[in-house]
C-alpha positions in Angstrom: 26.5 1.6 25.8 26.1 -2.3 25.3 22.5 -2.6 24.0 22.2 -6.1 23.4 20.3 -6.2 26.6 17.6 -3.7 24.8 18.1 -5.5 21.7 16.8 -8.6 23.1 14.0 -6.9 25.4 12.7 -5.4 21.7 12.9 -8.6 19.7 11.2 -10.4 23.0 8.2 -7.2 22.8 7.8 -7.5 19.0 8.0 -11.2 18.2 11.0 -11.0 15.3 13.9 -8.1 13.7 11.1 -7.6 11.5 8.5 -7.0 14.2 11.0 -4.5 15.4 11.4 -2.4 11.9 7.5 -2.1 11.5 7.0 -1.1 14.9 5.5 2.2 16.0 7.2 4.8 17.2 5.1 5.1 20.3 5.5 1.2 21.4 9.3 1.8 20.3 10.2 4.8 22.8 8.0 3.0 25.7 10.4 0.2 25.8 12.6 0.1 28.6 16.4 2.0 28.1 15.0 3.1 24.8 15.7 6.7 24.1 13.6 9.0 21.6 16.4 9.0 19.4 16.7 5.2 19.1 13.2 4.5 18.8 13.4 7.4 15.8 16.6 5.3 14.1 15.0 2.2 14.4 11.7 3.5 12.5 13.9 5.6 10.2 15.7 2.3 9.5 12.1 0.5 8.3 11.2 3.5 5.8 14.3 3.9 4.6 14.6 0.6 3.3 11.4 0.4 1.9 11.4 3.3 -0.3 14.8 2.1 -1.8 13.6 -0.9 -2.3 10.4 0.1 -4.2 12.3 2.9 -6.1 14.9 0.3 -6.9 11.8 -2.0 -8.2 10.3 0.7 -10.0 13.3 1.7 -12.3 12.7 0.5 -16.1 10.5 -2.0 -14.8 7.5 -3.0 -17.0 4.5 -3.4 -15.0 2.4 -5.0 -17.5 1.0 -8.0 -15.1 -1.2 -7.5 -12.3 1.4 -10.0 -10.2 3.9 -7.3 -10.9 1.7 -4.0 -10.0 0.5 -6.1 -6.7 4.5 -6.8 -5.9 5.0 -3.1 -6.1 2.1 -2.0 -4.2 3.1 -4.7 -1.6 6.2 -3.3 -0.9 5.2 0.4 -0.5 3.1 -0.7 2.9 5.9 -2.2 4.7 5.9 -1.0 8.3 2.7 1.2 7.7 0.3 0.6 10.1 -3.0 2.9 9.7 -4.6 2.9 6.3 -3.2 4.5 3.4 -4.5 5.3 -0.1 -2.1 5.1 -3.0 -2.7 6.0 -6.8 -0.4 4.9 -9.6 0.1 6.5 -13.0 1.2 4.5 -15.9 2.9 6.0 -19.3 1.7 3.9 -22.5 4.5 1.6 -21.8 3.8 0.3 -18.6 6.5 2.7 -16.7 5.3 3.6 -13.5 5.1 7.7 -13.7 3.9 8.3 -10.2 2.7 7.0 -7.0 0.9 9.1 -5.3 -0.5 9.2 -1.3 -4.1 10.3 -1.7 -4.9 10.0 2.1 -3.9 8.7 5.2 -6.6 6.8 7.7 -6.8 5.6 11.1 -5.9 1.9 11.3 -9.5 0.8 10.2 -10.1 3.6 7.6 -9.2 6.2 5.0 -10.7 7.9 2.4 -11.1 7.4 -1.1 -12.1 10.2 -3.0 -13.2 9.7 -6.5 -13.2 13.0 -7.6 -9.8 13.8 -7.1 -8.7 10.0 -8.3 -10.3 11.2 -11.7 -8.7 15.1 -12.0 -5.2 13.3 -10.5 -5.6 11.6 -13.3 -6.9 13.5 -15.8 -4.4 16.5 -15.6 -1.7 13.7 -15.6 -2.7 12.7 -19.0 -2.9 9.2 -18.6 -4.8 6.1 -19.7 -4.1 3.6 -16.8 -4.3 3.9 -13.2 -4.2 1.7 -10.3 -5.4 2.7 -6.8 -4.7 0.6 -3.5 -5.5 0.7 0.4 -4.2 -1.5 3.0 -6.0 -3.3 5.7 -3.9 -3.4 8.8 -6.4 -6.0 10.3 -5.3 -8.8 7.0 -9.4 -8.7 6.2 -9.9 -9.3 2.3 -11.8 -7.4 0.3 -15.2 -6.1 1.8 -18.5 -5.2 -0.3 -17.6 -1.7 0.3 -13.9 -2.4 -1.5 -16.2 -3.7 -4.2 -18.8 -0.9 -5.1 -15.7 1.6 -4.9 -14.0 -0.3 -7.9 -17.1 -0.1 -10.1 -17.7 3.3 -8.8 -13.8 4.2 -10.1 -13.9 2.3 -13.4 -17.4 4.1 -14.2 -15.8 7.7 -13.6 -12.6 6.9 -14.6 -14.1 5.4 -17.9 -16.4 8.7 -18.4 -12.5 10.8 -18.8 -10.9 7.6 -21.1 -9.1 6.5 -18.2 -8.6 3.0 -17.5 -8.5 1.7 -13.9 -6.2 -1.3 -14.2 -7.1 -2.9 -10.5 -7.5 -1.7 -7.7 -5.9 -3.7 -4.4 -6.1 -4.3 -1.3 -3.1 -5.0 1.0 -2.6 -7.2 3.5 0.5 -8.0 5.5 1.1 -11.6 3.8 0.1 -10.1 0.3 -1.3 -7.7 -2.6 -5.2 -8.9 -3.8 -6.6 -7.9 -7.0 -9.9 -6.7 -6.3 -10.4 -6.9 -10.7 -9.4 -10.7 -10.4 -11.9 -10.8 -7.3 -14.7 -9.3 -8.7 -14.4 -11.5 -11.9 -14.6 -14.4 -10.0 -17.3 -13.5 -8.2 -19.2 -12.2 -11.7 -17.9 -16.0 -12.7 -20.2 -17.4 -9.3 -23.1 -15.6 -10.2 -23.3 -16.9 -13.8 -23.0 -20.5 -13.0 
């Protein structure tokens, strides 16, 4: 059937193509002369294309710059809406090993469990980690983001496991809570 009619209703609903890719499933199928299956494609589509374009990223890349570990991060949340815990593992050279989903929230929270950061970890024998949440909302980093960091680079220290960063993602970009946190230590001081 001609669907430019429903092409144009979904780009008028969501705002841009883009809009369309990250939308939910829920808001997708509601749309007028949508069918389940379409609005299934169309977030298929989204996912898809993000995890070839972060598995593409992540192949021989060195991650050695916290520019480049908030760039991968980044990616990985396209089109997630609710809040979503990752963990990273790094090999002595920088090569990501795994990225792992710790836990899945609601679209305000999720949980980050330390104790199962540090034995992920651990049993992976590894000596560098980075965590990251999003933020669906695009708030920054919160006092709450802040005590979990030192809370992770205390235990994670205690097992001779660095924590590289840990970030927090917005829709417009990946922000290094370590860099953050510096800065604020930098405030303080002066």
């Amino acid at each position: 059937k001609d669907t430019n009619e429903i092409a144009h209703e979904l780009i008028n609903k969501f705002g841009s193509f883009s809009g369309v890719l990250e939308a939910d499933y829920a808001a997708l199928k509601n749309t007028k002369n949508m069918t389940k299956n379409a609005a299934l494609l169309i977030r298929l589509v989204s996912d898809v294309a993000r995890l070839y374009y972060v598995d593409k990223l992540s192949k021989n890349e060195v991650f050695n710059t916290r520019k480049k570990v908030g760039k991968y991060l980044f990616q990985k949340y396209l089109g997630i809406s609710e809040e979503t815990v990752y963990l990273l593992l790094f090999d002595k050279h920088d090569h990501i090993i795994n990225c792992v989903t710790l836990s899945t929230g609601t679209h305000s929270a999720s949980e980050v469990n330390i104790k199962k950061i540090v034995k992920l970890a651990n049993m992976s024998n590894v000596s560098k980690v980075a965590i990251s949440h999003n933020h669906p909302d695009n708030s920054g980093i919160s006092s709450n983001d802040l005590i979990t960091y030192n809370r992770l680079v205390y235990h994670l220290n205690t097992v001779g496991i660095d924590l590289y960063d840990s970030y927090i993602i917005t829709s417009k970009k990946a922000i290094s809570t370590y860099e953050t946190a510096n800065a604020l230590n930098k405030q303080k001081k002066e």
